[in-house]
C-alpha positions in Angstrom: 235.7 252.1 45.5 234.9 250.6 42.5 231.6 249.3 40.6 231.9 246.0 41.9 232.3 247.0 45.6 229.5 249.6 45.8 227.2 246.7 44.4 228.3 244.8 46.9 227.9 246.6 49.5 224.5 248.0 49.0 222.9 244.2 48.4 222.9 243.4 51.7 220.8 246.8 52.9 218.1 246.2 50.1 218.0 242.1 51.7 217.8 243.2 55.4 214.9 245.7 54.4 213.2 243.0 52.6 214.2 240.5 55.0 213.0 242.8 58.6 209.7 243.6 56.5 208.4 240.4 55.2 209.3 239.1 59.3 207.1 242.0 61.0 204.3 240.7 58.2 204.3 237.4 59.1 204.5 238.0 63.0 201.5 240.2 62.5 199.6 237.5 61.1 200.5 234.8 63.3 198.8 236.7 66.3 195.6 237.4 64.3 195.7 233.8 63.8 196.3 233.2 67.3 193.7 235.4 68.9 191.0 234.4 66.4 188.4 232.1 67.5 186.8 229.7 65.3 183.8 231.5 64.5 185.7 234.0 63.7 185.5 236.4 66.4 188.7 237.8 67.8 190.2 237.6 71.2 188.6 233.8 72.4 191.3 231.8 71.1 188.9 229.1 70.8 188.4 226.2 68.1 185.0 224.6 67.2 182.0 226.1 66.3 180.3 229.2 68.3 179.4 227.9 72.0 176.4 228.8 73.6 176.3 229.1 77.3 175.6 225.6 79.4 172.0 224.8 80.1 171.2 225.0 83.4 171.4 221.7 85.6 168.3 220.8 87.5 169.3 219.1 90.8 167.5 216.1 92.7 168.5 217.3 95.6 167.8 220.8 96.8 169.0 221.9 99.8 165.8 223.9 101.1 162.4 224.4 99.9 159.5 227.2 99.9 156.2 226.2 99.9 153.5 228.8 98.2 150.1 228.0 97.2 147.2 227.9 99.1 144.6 226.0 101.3 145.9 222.4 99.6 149.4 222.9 100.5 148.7 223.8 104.6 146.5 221.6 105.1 143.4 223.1 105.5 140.5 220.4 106.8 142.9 217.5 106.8 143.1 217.2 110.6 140.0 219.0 111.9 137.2 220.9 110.2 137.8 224.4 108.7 141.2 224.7 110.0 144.7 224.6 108.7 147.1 221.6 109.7 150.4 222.3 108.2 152.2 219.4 109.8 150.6 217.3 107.3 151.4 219.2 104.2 152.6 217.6 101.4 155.3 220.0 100.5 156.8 220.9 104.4 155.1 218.5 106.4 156.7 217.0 109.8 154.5 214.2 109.5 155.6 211.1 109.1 152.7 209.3 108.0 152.5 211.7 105.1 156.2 211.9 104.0 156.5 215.5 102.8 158.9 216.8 100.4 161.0 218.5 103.4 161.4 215.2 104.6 162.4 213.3 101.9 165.1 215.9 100.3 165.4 218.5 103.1 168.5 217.4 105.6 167.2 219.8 108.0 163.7 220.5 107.3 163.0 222.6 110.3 165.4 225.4 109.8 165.6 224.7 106.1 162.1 224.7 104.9 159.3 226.9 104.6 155.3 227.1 104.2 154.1 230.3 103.0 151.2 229.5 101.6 147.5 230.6 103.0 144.3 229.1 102.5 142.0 231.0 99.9 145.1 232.3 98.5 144.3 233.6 94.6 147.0 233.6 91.7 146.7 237.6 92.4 148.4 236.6 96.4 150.9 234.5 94.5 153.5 237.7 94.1 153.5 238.5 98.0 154.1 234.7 98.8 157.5 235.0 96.2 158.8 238.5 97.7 158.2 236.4 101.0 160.2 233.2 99.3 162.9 235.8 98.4 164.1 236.9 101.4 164.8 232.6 102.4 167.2 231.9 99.2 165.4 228.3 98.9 167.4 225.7 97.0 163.4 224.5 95.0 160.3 226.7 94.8 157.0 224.6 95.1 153.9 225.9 93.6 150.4 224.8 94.3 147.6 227.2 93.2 144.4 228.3 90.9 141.5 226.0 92.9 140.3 229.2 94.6 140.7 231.2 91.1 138.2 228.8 89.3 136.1 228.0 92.9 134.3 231.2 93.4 131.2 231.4 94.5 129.5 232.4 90.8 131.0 231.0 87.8 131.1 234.7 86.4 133.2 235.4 89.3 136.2 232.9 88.3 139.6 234.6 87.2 139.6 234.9 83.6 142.4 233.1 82.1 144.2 235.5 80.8 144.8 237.3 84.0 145.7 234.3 85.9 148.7 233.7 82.8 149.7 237.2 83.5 149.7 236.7 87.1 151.6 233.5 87.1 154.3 235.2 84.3 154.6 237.9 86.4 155.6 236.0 89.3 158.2 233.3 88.0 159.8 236.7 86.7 160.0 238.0 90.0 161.5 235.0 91.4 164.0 234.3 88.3 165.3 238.3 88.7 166.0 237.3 92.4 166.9 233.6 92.4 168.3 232.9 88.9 169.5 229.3 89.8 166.6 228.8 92.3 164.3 225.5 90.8 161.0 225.8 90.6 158.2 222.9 91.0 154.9 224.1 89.6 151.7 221.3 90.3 148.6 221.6 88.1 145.7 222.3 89.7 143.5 219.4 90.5 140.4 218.5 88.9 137.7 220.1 90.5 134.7 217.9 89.4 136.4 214.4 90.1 136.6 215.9 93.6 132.8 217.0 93.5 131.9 213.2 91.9 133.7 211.6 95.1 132.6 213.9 97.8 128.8 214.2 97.1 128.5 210.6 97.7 129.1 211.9 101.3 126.2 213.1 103.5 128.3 215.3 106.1 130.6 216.6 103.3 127.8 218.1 101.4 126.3 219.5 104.5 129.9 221.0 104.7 129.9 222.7 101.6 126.6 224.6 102.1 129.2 227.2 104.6 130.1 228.5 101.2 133.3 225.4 99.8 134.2 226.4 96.0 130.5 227.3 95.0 131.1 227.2 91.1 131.7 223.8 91.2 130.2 222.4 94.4 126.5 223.8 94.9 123.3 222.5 94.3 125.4 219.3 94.5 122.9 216.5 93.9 121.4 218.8 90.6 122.0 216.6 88.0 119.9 219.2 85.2 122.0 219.8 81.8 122.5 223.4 83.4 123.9 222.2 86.7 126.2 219.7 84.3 127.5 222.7 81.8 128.1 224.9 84.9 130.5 222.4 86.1 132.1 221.3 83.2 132.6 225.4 82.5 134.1 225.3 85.9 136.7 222.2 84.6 137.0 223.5 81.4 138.7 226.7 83.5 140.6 224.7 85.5 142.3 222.9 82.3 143.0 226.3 80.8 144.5 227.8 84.1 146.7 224.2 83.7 147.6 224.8 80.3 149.0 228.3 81.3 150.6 227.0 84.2 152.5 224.6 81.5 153.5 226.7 79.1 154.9 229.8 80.8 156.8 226.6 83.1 158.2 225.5 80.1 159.6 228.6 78.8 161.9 228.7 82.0 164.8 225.5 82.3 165.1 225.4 85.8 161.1 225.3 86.5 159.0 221.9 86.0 155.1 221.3 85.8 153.4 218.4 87.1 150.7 217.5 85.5 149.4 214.3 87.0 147.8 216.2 89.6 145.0 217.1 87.6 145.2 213.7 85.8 145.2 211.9 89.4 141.9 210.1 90.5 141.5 210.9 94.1 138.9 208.6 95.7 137.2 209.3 99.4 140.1 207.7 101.0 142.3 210.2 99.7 140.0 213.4 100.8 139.5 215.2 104.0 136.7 213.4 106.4 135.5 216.9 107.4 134.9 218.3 104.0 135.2 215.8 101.5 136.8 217.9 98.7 140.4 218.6 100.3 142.9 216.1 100.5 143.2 214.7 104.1 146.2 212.9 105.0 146.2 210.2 102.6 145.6 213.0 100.0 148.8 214.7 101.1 150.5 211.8 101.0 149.7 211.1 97.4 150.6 214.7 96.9 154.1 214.2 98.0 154.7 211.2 95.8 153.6 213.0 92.9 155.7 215.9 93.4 158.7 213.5 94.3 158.7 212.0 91.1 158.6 215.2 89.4 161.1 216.5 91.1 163.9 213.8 91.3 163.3 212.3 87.7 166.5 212.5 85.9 166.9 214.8 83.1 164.9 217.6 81.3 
């Protein structure tokens, strides 16, 4: 073989070794390519920027509802005197005159709505009421509590508000570990003193609240002295804290949504219960259920 030949012949490996090497490079890059994301991260085969996970959608229309809370939200003195009256509630209410929150979203409100609430219920009971809530899988959580933490019969008796944060946190933890997608409505508590300026124009309600009705804020009702008047306002100013905790561990949470025109509503003595004048009767619960309705079904965040 000659000098020309054995060139010629030994081209051809040195190209195909070349040739087969710079192939495998290049198909080993194209799949890196491939299986990279856009932020970089391998594997997603994505494009764009990094993606965080979709916000949770709040419905207007939950299938079921679990009521917790306490005397407010069964009814307690709306249809006869120290007694509860759950048909007229404003969150699970069969009443038609009072239009309850079962009845507006609820297609079946009798097997698909529940009260568990329980007059003079404290933020401490509110844990029981969501293991109870638990075990129904509601579509929306109502909550309506803190009166009976701020009306104790001493003002040195009322929940400090640090406990009742903890109490509420601890709760919408509880129900968020259980019922992740479950909604969660979350009323303020109402102001405590407009209800004492309407009822005391009353002669039977005041007679009423001597059996012992929210004592912080509702004895000695015609004392108008400065310490009668910063007893009562301590007694608000509690209320509005217990509110502002209410809102802010709400907030944190994107499927739960505080309502804060309770506290901001004026009831008058045609919204409050003729056997106590301090609880909302039926008009009361009415009002309620508007204001919660609103809340509830307003579109967006």
């Amino acid at each position: 073989m000659t000098q020309i030949d054995r060139r010629f012949r030994l081209r051809p490996r040195r190209f195909g070794h070349r040739f087969s090497r710079s192939v495998t490079t290049a198909l080993a890059l194209l799949i890196t390519l491939t299986a990279c994301s856009a932020d970089g991260t391998p594997g997603s085969g994505g494009s764009g920027e990094r993606r965080s996970p979709p916000a949770p959608v709040w419905r207007t229309d939950p299938g079921s509802i679990a009521a917790l809370g306490d005397s407010i939200t069964v009814g307690f003195d709306a249809c006869t005197v120290l007694s509860d009256c759950p048909e007229v509630s404003w969150a699970t209410g069969t009443d038609p005159a009072v239009d309850s929150l079962a009845r507006r979203l609820v297609k079946h409100p009798a097997t698909h709505s529940w009260n568990l609430a329980r007059t003079g219920a404290l933020m401490s009971d509110l844990p029981g009421q969501v293991a109870a809530a638990v075990r129904r899988k509601p579509a929306l959580v109502t909550v309506l509590i803190g009166a009976n933490d701020a009306c104790r019969r001493t003002v040195g008796a009322m929940t400090p508000e640090a406990d009742f944060r903890a109490g509420f946190s601890r709760s919408l933890k509880e129900l968020r570990r259980a019922l992740p997608h479950t909604q969660v409505y979350v009323a303020a508590v109402p102001d405590l003193l407009r209800l004492w300026s309407e009822g005391r124009k009353n002669p039977l309600g005041k007679e009423v609240w001597k059996l012992g009705i929210c004592g912080s804020m509702l004895r000695d009702p015609d004392d108008l002295t400065k310490a009668a008047q910063d007893r009562r306002t301590t007694v608000r100013k509690r209320v509005m804290a217990y509110n502002a905790a209410l809102a802010e561990v709400c907030g944190k949470d994107p499927l739960c949504r505080f309502d804060g025109s309770v506290f901001d509503y004026h009831f008058t003595d045609r919204q409050l219960s003729t056997w106590d004048w301090f609880h909302p009767g039926t008009r009361g619960q009415k009002e309620l259920a508007e204001l919660a309705f609103r809340t509830i079904t307003r579109k967006g965040a």
